[in-house]
C-alpha positions as CSV (number, residue, x, y, z in Angstrom):
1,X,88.8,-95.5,44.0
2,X,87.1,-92.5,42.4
3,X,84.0,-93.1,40.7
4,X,82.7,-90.7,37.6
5,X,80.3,-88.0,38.4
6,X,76.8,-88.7,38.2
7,X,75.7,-89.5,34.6
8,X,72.3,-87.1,33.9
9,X,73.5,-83.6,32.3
10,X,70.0,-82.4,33.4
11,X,70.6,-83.3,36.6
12,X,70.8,-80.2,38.9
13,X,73.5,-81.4,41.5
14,X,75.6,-82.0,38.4
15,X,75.4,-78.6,36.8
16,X,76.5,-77.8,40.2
17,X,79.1,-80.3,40.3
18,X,80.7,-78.4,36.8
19,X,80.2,-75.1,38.3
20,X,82.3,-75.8,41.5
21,X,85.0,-77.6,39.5
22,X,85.2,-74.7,37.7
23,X,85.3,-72.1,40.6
24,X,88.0,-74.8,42.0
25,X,90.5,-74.7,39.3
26,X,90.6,-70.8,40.0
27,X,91.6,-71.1,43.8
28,X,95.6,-71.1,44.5
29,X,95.7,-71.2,47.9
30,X,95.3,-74.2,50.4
31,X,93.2,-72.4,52.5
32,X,90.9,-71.2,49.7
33,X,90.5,-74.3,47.9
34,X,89.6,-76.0,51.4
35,X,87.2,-73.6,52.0
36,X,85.9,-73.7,48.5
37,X,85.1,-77.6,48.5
38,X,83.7,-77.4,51.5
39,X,81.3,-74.7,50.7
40,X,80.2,-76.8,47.8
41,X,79.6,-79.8,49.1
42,X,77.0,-78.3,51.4
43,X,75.2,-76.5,48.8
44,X,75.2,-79.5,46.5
45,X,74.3,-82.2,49.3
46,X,71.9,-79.5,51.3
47,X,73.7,-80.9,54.3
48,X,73.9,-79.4,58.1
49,X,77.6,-79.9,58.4
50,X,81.1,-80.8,56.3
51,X,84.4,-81.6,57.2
52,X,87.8,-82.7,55.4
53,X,90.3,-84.5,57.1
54,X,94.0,-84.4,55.6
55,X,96.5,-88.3,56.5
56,X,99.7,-86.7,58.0
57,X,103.1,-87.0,56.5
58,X,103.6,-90.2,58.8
59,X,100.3,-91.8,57.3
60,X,99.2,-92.5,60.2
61,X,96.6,-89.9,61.4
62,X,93.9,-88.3,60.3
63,X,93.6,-84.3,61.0
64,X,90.4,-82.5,60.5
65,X,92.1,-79.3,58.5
66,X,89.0,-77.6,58.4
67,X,84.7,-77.9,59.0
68,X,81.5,-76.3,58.2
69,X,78.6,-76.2,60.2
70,X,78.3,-76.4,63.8
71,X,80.2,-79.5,64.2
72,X,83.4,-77.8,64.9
73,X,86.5,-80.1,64.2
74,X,89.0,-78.3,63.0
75,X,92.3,-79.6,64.3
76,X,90.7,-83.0,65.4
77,X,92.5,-86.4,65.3
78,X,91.9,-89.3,64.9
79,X,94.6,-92.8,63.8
80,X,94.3,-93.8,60.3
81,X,91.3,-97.2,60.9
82,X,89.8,-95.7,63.7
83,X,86.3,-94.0,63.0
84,X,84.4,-93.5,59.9
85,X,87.2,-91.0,58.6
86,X,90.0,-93.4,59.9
87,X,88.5,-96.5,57.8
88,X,87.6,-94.6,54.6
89,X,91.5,-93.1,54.8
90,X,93.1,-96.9,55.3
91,X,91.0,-98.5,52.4
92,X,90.2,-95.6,50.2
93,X,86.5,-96.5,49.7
94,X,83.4,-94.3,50.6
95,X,80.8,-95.2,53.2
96,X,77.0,-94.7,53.5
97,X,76.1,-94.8,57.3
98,X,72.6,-93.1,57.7
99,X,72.3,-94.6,61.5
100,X,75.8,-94.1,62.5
101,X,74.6,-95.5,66.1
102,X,74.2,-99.1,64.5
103,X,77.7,-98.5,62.7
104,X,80.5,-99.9,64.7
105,X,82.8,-97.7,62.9
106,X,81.5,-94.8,64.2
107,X,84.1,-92.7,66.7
108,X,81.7,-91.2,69.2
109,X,84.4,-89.2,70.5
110,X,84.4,-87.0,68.2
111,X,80.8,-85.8,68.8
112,X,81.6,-85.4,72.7
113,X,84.1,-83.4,72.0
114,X,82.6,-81.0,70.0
115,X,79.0,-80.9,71.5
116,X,77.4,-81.9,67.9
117,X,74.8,-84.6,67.5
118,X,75.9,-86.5,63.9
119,X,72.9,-88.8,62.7
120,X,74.1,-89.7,59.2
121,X,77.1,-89.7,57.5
122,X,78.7,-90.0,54.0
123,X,82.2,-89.8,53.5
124,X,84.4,-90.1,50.4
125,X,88.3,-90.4,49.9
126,X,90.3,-87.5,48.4
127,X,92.1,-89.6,46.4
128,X,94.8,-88.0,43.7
129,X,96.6,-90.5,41.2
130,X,95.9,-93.4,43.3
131,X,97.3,-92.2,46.9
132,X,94.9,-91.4,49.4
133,X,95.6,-87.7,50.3
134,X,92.6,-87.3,53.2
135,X,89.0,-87.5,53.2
136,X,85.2,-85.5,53.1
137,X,82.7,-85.5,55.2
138,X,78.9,-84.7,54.3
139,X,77.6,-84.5,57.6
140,X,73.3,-84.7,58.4
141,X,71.2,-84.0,55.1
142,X,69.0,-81.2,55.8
143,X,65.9,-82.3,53.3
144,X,66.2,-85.9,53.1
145,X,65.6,-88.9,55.5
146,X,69.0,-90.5,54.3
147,X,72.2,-90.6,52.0
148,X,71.9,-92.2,48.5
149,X,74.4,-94.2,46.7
150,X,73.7,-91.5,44.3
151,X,75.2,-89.0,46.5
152,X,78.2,-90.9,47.3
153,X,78.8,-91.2,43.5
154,X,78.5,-87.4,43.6
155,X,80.9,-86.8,46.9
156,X,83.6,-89.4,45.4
157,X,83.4,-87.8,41.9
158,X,83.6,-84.3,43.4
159,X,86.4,-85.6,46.4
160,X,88.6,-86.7,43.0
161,X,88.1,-83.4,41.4
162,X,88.8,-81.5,45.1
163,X,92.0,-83.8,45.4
164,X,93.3,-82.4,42.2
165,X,93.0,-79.4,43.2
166,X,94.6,-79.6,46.5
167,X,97.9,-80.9,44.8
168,X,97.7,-77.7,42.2
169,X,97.6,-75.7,45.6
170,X,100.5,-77.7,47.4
171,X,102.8,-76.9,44.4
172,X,101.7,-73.6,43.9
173,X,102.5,-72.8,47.4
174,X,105.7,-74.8,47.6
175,X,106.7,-72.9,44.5
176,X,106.1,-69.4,45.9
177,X,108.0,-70.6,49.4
178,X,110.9,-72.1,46.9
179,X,111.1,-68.5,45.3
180,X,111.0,-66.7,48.2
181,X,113.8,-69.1,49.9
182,X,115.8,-68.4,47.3
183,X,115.3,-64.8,47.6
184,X,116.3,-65.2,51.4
185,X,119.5,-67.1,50.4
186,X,120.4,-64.6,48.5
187,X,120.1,-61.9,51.3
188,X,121.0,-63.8,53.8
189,X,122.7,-67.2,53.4
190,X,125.4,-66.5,50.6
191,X,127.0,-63.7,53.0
192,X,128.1,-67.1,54.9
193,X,130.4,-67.5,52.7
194,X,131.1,-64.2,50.6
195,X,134.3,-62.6,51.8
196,X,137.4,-61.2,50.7
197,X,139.7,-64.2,51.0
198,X,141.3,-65.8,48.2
199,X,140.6,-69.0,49.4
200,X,136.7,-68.2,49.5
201,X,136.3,-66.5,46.4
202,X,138.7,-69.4,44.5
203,X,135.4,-71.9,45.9
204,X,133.6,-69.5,44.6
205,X,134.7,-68.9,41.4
206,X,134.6,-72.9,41.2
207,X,130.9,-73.3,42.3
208,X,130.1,-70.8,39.7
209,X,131.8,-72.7,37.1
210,X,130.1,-76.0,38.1
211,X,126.6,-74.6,38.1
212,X,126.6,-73.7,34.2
213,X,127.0,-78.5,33.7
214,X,124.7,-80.7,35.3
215,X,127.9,-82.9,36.4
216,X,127.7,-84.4,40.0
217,X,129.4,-82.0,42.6
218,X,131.2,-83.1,45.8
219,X,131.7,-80.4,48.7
220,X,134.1,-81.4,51.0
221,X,135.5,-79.3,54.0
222,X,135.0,-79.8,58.0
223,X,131.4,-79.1,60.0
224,X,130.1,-75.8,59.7
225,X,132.1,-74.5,56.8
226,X,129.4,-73.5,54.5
227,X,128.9,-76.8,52.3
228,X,125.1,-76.7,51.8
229,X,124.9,-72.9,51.0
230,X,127.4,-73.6,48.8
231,X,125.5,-76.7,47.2
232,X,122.1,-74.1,47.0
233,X,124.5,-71.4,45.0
234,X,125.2,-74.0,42.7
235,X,121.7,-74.7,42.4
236,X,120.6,-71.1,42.1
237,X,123.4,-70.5,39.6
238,X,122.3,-73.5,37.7
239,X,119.5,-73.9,34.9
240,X,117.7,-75.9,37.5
241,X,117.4,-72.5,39.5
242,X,113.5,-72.9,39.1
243,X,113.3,-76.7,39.9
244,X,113.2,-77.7,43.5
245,X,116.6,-78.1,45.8
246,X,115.9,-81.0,48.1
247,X,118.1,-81.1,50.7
248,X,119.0,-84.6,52.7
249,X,120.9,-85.2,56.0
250,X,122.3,-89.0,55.5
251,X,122.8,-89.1,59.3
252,X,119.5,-88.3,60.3
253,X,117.6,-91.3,60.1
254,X,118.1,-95.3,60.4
255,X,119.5,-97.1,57.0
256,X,115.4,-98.1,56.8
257,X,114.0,-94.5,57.1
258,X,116.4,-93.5,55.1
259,X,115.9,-95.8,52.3
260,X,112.2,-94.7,52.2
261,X,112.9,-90.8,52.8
262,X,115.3,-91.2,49.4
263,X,113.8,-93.7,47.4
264,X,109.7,-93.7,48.5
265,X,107.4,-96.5,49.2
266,X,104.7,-97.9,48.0
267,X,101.3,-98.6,50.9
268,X,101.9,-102.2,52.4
269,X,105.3,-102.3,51.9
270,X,105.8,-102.0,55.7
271,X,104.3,-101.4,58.8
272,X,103.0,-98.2,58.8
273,X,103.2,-97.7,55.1
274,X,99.5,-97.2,54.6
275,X,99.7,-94.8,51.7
276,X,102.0,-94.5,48.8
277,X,104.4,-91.5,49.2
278,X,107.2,-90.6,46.8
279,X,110.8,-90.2,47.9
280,X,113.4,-87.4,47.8
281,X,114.8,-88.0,44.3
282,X,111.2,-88.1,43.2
283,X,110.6,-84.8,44.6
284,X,113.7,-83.1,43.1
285,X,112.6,-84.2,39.5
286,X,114.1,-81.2,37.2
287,X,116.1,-79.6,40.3
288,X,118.9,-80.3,42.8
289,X,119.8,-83.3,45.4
290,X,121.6,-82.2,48.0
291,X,122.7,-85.4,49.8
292,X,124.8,-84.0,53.4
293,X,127.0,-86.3,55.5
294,X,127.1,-88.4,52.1
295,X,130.7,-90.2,53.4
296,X,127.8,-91.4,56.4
297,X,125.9,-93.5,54.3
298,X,125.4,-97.4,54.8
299,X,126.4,-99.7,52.3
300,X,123.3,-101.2,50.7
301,X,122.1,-97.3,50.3
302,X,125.6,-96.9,48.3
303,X,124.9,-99.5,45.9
304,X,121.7,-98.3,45.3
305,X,122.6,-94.8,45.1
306,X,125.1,-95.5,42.3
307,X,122.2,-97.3,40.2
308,X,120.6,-94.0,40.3
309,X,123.6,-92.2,39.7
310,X,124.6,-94.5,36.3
311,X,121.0,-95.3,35.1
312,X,118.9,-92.0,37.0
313,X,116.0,-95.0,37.7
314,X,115.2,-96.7,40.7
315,X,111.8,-97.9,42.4
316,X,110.4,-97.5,45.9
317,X,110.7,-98.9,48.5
318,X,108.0,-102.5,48.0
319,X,107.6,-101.6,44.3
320,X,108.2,-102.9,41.0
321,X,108.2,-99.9,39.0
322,X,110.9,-98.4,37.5
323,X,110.8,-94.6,38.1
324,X,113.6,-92.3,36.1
325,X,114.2,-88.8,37.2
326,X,116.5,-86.1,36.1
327,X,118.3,-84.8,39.5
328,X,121.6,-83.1,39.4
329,X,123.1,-84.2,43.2
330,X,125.3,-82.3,45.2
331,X,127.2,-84.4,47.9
332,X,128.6,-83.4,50.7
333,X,130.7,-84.8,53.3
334,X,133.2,-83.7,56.2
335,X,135.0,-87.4,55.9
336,X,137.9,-88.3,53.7
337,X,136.3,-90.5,50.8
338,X,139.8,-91.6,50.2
339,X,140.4,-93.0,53.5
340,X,136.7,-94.3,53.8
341,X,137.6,-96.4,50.5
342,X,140.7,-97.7,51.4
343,X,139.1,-99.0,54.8
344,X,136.1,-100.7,52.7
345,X,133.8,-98.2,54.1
346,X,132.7,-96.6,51.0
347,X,132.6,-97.8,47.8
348,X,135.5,-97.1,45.4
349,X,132.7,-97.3,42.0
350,X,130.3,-94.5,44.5
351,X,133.6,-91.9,44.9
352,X,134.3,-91.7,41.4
353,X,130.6,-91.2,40.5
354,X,130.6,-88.5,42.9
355,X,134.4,-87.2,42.5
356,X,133.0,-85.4,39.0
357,X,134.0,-81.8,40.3
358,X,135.5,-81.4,43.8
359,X,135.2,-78.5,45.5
360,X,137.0,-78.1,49.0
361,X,135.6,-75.6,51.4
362,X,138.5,-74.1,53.6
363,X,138.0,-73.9,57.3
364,X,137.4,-70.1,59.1
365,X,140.8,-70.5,60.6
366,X,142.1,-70.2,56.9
367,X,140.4,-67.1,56.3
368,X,140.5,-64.7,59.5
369,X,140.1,-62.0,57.0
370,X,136.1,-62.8,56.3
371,X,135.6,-63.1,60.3
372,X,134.6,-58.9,60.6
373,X,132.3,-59.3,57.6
374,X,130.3,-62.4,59.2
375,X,130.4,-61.1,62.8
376,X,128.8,-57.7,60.9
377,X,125.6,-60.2,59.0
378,X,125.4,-62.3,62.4
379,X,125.0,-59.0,64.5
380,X,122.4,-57.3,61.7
381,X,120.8,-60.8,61.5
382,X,120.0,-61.6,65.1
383,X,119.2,-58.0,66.6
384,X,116.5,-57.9,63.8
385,X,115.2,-61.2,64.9
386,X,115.6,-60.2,68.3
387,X,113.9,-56.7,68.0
388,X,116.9,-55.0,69.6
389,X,118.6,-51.7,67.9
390,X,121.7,-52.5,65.9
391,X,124.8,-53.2,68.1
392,X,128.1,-52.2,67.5
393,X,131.1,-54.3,67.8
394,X,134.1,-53.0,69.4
395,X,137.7,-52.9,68.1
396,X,138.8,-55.3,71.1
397,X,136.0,-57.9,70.4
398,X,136.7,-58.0,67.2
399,X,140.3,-58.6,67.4
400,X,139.7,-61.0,69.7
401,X,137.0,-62.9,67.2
402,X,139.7,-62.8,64.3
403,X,142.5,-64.5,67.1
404,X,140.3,-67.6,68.0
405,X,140.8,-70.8,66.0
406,X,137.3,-71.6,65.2
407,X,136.8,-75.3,65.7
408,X,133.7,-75.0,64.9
409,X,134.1,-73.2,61.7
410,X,130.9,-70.2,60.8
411,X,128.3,-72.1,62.9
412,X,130.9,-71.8,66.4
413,X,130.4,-68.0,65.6
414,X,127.6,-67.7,64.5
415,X,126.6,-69.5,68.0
416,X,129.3,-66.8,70.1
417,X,127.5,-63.7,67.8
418,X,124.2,-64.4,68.8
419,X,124.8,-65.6,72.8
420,X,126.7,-62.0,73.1
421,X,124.1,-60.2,72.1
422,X,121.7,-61.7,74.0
423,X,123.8,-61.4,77.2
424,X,125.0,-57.9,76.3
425,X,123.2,-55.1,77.9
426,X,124.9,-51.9,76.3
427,X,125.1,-50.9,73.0
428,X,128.6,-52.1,72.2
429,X,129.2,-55.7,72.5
430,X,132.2,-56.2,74.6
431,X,135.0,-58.7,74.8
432,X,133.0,-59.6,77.9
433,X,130.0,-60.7,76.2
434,X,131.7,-63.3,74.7
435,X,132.2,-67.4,75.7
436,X,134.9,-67.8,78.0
437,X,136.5,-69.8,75.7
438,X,136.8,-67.1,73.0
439,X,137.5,-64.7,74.9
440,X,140.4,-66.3,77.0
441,X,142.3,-68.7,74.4
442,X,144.9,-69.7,76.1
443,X,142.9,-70.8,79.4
444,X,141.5,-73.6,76.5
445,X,144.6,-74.2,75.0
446,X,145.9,-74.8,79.0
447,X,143.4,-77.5,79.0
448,X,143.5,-79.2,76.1
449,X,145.6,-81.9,77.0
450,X,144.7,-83.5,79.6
451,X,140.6,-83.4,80.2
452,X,139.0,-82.8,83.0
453,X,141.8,-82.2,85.3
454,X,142.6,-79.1,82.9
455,X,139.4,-77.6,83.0
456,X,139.9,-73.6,85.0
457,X,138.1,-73.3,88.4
458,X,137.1,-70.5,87.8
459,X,134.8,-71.1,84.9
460,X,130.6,-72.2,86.4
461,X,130.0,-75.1,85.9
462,X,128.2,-74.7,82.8
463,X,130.8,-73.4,80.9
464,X,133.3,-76.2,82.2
465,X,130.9,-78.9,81.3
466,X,130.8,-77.3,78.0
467,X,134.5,-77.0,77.9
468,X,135.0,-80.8,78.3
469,X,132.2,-81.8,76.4
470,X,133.7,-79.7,73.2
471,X,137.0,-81.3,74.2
472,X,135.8,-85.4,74.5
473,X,133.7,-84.5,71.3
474,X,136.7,-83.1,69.1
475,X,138.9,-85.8,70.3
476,X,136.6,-88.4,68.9
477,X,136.0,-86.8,65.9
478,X,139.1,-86.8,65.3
479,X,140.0,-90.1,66.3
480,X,137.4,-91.2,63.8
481,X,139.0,-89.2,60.9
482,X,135.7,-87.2,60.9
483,X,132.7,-89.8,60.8
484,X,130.1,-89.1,63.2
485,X,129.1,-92.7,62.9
486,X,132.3,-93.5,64.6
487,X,133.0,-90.5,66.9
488,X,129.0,-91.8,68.3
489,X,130.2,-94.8,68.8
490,X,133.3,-93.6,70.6
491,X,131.4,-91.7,73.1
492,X,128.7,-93.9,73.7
493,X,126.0,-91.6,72.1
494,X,123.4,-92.7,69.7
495,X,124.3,-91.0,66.6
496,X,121.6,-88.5,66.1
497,X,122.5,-87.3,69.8
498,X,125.8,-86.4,68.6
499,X,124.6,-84.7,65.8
500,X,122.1,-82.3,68.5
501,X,125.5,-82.0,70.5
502,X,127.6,-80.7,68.1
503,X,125.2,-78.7,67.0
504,X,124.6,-76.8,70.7
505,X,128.3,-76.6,71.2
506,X,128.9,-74.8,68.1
507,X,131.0,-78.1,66.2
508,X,128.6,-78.3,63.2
């Protein structure tokens, strides 16, 4: 797909070609090395107007990241096939259209909407390791009738060269956001789970011990207790701290997306597959895997997880090449494994690959005693984010916080910390500001056993159709020993509804 750069040393374009390689392999940024190609290509090609387009992450769409020249078309679209751009992104070969009104291929949309008059085109892949990352444009020459082969040599040779140095950027960036997520969890995420207890420092104290092996970890405790913060301590305790931590929901996508979101695919391998992209456990090469809602997972993605447990090789989706990796997973699950085996849900050979270290998370109910130093963080957290002056908390409200069950474990609070202080119009938040459920126990307890003919009149209807929604969903979770697969089907809900449920109602 990329050719070599034009052969001549003497040749002026390609001292000029060396010279912006150079200035390339100094840029860091995205931004800067767009600009930087761009401004380049013009000065090499004497063109009128440039462009790079960038496929999306669902390969199927071109996006016009940024232009020079007056043919404006920055954040244009077009599908992957459909214009010049869209063909030259779906096969990865370069064009030479210097009549693009006799090219069929030609999108004239694209000129109407941006008011420029494009006579000739050349356009090259940006092609990286043999994926197809985007494309660039040389728009009009300035100087010459029409586009030579010659400079389509150039613009491929120069698009490889740009491509490279678009993935330098991309990790460079993704490094820095890494750090600074890190940073955040630090500040932010670990005081989810720091607290006096004995029962959260004894997880703790585990996690801590786990993180110094690069044995498989399995966090299990109910919805919203803290699992994945726990699985990124691990990982920032670990000597994969500067690796990538790649995170997975299980439950989030069909057994087919899922497959390719894990594992990769290779272009053709389905409809829609038009470029290669690698997979999660591709990704987390030299860091962490942290696979959520693990007990979730279909059977054929079980059997192929625990090849890549046993062997740490697998291939993509549609290919034939064996890929190892070195990932250090952290599973987590809300389900009991043991249960799920004996029912021939989950395989008994997948638990004791992942049953390596065990680390149970214990519900809020089960450690009142960290509730004042949460609702303190939740309360710092969201009046920052909210611009509003630090609120206090009084005695009252926070007795009643530390009375209340907590279903929903830190996320249920976390939910009741931030609607209080956005209904709360003092400076104290008040046993008032809080959901009626909180605040009046026993009116939820009164209604607990029988449904709807329980729910309080005297609760709008909002709140009510909360109430028994929070009911009907905890009752099938329940009667599904936890799987959200089965508490879906239950209710009637698609699963990924459920998931958005629980999360608004605080249960996850």
């Amino acid at each position: 797909m990329a050719a070599s750069a034009p052969r001549d040393p003497n040749d002026r374009r390609w001292r000029g070609f060396v010279a912006a390689s150079a200035r390339l392999a100094g840029d860091a940024e995205p931004a800067d090395v767009f600009a930087a190609i761009l401004d380049a290509v013009i000065t090499l090609l004497d063109l009128e107007a440039a462009s790079i387009g960038l496929i999306d992450p669902t390969g199927t769409r071109v996006r016009f990241v940024l232009s020079r020249g007056p043919a404006k078309l920055d954040e244009f679209e077009v599908e992957v096939g459909v214009g010049i751009a869209g063909w030259v992104a779906k096969t990865g070969e370069g064009l030479v259209v210097n009549d693009v009104a006799r090219d069929p291929r030609f999108f004239k949309g694209i000129d109407e909407s941006s008011g420029f008059q494009t006579r000739a085109i050349l356009c090259a892949p940006l092609a990286h390791e043999e994926r197809i990352l985007g494309i660039i444009e040389a728009i009009n020459p300035n100087r010459r009738d029409a586009f030579t082969e010659a400079d389509l040599e150039l613009l491929t040779a120069f698009g490889a060269v740009a491509a490279s140095a678009m993935e330098r950027a991309r990790a460079v960036s993704a490094l820095r956001g890494s750090n600074a997520e890190l940073r955040a969890a630090a500040s932010e995420r670990y005081k989810l789970v720091l607290g006096p207890s004995r029962a959260m420092r004894a997880v703790l104290d585990l996690a801590s011990t786990a993180a110094g092996s690069s044995s498989t970890v399995l966090l299990l405790g109910e919805s919203g207790t803290g699992k994945e913060v726990v699985g990124r301590a691990i990982h920032h305790w670990s000597t994969r701290e500067k690796g990538p931590f790649v995170a997975v929901n299980c439950t989030a996508l069909s057994t087919e997306l899922l497959e390719s979101e894990l594992f990769g695919h290779e272009r053709g391998s389905f409809t829609g597959a038009v470029a290669q992209r690698k997979g999660r456990f591709e990704l987390a090469d030299g860091g962490t895997l942290f696979l959520d809602e693990i007990g979730e997972l279909a059977p054929s993605l079980q059997a192929k997880l625990l090849r890549v447990l046993q062997d740490r090789e697998f291939q993509r989706v549609g290919g034939e090449k064996t890929i190892r990796v070195d990932v250090r997973i952290v599973a987590a699950t809300n389900r009991d494994l043991r249960v799920a085996v004996r029912e021939r849900t989950f395989r008994e050979d997948l638990y004791y690959r992942l049953n390596v270290i065990t680390i149970d998370l214990p519900a809020l109910r089960e450690r009142l005693e960290d509730v004042p130093g949460l609702v303190e963080h939740f309360v710092e957290h969201f009046c920052r984010e909210m611009g509003r002056p630090l609120l206090q908390v009084a005695d009252e409200t926070l007795a009643c916080l530390r009375a209340y069950p907590w279903p929903g474990n830190v996320r249920e609070l976390q939910n009741a910390v931030e609607r209080a202080i956005v209904l709360t119009r003092g400076a104290t938040i008040r046993v008032a500001d809080l959901p009626r459920d909180i605040r009046e126990p026993d009116v939820g307890a009164a209604h607990a056993g029988n449904g709807a003919n329980d729910v309080p009149d005297e609760l709008d209807l909002r709140e009510a159709i909360d109430v028994f929604t929070r009911l009907r969903v905890t009752r099938a979770l329940a009667a599904a020993g936890g799987s959200q697969t089965d508490a879906a089907r239950r209710l009637g809900l698609p699963q990924s509804n459920l998931s958005r449920l629980m999360k608004r109602l605080g249960l996850r």
